[in-house]
C-alpha positions in Angstrom: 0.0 0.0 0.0 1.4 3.6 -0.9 0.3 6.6 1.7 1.1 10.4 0.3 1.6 12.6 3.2 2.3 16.0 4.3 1.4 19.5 3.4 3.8 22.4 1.1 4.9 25.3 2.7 4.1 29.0 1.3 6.7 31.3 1.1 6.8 34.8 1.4 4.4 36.3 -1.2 6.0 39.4 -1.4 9.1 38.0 -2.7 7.6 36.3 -5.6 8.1 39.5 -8.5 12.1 39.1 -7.6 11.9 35.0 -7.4 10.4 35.3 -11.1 12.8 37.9 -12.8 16.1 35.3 -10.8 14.0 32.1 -11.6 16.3 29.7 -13.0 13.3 27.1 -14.6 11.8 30.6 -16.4 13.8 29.4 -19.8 12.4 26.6 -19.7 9.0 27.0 -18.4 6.0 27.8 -20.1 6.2 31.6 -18.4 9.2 33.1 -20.8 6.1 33.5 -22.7 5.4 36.1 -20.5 7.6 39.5 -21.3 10.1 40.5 -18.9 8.8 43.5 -19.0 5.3 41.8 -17.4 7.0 39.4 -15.1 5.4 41.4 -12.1 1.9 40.5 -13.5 3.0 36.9 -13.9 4.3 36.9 -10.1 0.9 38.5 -8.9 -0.7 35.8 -9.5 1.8 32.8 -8.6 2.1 31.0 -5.0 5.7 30.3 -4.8 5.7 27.0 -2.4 8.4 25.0 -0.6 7.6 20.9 -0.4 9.8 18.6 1.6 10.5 15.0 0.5 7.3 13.1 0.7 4.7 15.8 0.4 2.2 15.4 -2.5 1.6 18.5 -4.2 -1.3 17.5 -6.6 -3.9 14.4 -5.5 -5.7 12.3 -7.8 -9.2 12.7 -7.9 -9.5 16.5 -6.6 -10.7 19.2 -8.2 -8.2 20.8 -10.7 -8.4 24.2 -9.5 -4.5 24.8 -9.5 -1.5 24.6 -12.4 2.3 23.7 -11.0 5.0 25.0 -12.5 8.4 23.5 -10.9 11.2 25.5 -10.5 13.5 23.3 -8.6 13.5 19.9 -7.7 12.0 16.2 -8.9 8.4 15.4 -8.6 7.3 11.6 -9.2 3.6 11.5 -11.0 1.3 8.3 -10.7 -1.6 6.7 -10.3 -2.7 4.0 -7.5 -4.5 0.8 -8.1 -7.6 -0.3 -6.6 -5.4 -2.5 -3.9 -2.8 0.0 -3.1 -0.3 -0.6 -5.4 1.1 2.3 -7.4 1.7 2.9 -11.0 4.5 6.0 -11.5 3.9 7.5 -14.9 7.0 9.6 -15.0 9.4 12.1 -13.0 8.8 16.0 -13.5 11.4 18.6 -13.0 12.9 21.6 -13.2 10.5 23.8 -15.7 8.0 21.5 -15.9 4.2 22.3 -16.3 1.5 20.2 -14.2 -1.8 20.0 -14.0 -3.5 20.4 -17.0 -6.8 18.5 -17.1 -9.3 17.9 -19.4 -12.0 16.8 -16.5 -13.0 18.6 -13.3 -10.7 16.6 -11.6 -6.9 15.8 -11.5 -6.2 12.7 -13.1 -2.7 11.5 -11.0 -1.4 12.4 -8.1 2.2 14.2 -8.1 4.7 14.1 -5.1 8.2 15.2 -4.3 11.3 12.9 -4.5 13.7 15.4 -3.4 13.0 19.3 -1.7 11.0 20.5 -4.8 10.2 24.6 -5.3 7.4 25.4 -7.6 4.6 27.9 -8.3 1.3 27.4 -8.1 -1.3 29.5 -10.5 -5.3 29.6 -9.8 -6.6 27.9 -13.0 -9.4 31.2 -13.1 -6.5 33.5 -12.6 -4.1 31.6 -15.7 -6.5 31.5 -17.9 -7.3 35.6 -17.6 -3.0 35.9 -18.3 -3.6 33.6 -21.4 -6.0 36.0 -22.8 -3.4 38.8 -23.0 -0.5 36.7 -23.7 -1.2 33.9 -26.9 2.0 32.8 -27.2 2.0 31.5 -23.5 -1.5 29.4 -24.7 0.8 27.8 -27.5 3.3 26.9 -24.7 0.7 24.8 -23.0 -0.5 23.5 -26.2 2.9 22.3 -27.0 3.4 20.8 -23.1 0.1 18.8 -23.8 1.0 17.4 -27.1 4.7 16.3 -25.4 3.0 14.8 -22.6 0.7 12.3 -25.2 3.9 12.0 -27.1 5.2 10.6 -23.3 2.1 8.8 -22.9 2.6 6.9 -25.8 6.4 6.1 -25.3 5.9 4.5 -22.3 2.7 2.5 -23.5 5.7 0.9 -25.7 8.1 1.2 -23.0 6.1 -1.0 -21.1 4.2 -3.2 -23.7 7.3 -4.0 -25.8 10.9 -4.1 -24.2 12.6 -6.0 -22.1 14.3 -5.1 -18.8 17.4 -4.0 -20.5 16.1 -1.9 -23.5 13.3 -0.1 -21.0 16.4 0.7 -18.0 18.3 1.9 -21.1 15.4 3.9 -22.5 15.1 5.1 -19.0 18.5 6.3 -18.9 18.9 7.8 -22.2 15.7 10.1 -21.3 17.0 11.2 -18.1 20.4 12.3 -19.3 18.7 14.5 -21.0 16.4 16.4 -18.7 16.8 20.4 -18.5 19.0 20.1 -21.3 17.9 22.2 -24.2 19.8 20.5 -26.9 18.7 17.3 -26.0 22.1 15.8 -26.5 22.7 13.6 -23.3 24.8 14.3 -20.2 27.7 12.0 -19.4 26.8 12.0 -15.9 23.6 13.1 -13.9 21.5 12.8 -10.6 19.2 10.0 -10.5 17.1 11.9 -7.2 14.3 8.7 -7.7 15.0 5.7 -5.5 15.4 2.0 -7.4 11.6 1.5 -6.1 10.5 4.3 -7.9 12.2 3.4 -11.2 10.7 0.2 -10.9 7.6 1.0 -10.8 7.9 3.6 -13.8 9.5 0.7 -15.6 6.6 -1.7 -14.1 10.0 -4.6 -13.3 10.8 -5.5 -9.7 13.3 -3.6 -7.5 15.3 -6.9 -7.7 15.3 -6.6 -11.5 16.0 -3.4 -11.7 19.1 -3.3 -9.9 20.2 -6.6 -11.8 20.5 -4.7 -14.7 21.9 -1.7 -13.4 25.1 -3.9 -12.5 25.1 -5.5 -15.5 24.9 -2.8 -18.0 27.6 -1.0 -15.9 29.5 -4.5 -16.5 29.3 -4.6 -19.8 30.7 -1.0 -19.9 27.8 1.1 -20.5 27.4 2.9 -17.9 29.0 3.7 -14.2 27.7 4.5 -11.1 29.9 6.7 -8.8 27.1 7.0 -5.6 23.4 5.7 -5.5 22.2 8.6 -6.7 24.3 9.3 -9.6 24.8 7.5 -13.6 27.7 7.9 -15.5 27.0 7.0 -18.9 30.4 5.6 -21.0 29.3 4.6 -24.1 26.1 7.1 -24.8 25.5 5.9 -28.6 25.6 2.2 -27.2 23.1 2.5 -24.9 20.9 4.3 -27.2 21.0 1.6 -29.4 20.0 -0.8 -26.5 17.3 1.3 -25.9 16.2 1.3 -29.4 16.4 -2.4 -29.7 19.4 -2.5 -31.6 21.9 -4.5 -29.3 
């Protein structure tokens, strides 16, 4: 059985005009839509929150009254089962955009892995910006249509590959979060514990770090601490992931 638990902290309010202009997710968030010039509007209406390790920022099922924009940090997104057991449908970070529902009501829940900073925007309130800024509406429009490109990688992730090619997958993607290029990063946090990849990946905790040593073995990756990857041989392990090795 999985239990969410405790509650964000608000920051100071009146801070929140400066914490926009020196917000490092602001390049690649959905708000450098909004001029610099009109960041102060933008930070009128944003509730810039603190949540510890453990503490669920969006719950499955309420209403979706609120948007989450994180600024710093990993949030884990899922979905329990009828009997407890939990699903994780991926791993948010800095920059990224939550919340966008087509129903009344929030269809996952989202939690932090790590300390995790974000912003949180009335749904009323955002959509009154959107009139005045159109280029901030394409912004979401593009985060939606990534998040069903997502949705479909991972019903392949899941349905196709085996333990190998979906770790390597795994990998591949997270090398390169928050990098605009999208060329990968030779080393990188893994903030997520080996439960939560495993249930992402839908393979045991056992499995999981099975093939963790033995693709750092076989020399495609290392790993220097628990919570870090080296990756040695980058167009390798992209071909693992692709089902080519």
């Amino acid at each position: 059985m999985y239990a969410p638990s405790t509650r964000p902290v608000v920051l100071d309010p009146h801070g929140a005009a400066n914490a926009c202009t020196h917000c490092d997710a602001r390049a690649h968030s959905v708000c450098n839509a909004v001029p610099d010039s009109d960041v102060a509007r933008l930070a009128a209406i944003a509730v810039v929150t603190t949540a510890q390790p453990g503490t669920t920022l969006i719950q499955e099922g309420d209403p979706a009254s609120h948007f989450v924009n994180i600024s710093a940090g990993t949030v884990r997104m899922y979905k329990l089962l009828p009997d407890g057991r939990r699903q994780i449908t991926g791993f948010a970070g800095v920059g990224h955009f939550l919340g966008l529902a087509v129903s009344s009501t929030y269809a996952f829940s989202a939690e932090a892995i790590d300390t995790v900073r974000y912003c949180r925007f009335s749904r009323a309130r955002l959509h009154t910006l959107l009139d005045d800024y159109p280029a901030m509406e394409k912004r979401l429009l593009e985060i939606a249509s990534t998040e069903l490109v997502a949705a479909q990688d991972q019903m392949l992730l899941l349905g196709r590959k085996t333990a190998r090619e979906r770790l390597a997958s795994f990998l591949m993607l997270q090398s390169r979060q928050g990098v605009m290029c999208q060329s990968p990063r030779g080393r990188f946090v893994l903030p997520m514990s080996r439960g939560d990849i495993a249930d992402y990946l839908g393979l045991t905790i056992e499995t999981v770090s099975r093939t963790i040593t033995k693709l750092r073995s076989e020399g495609y990756i290392d790993v220097p601490s628990a919570t870090e990857i080296a990756i040695k041989a980058p167009a390798a392990l992209e071909g693992l992931a692709l089902g080519n090795a």
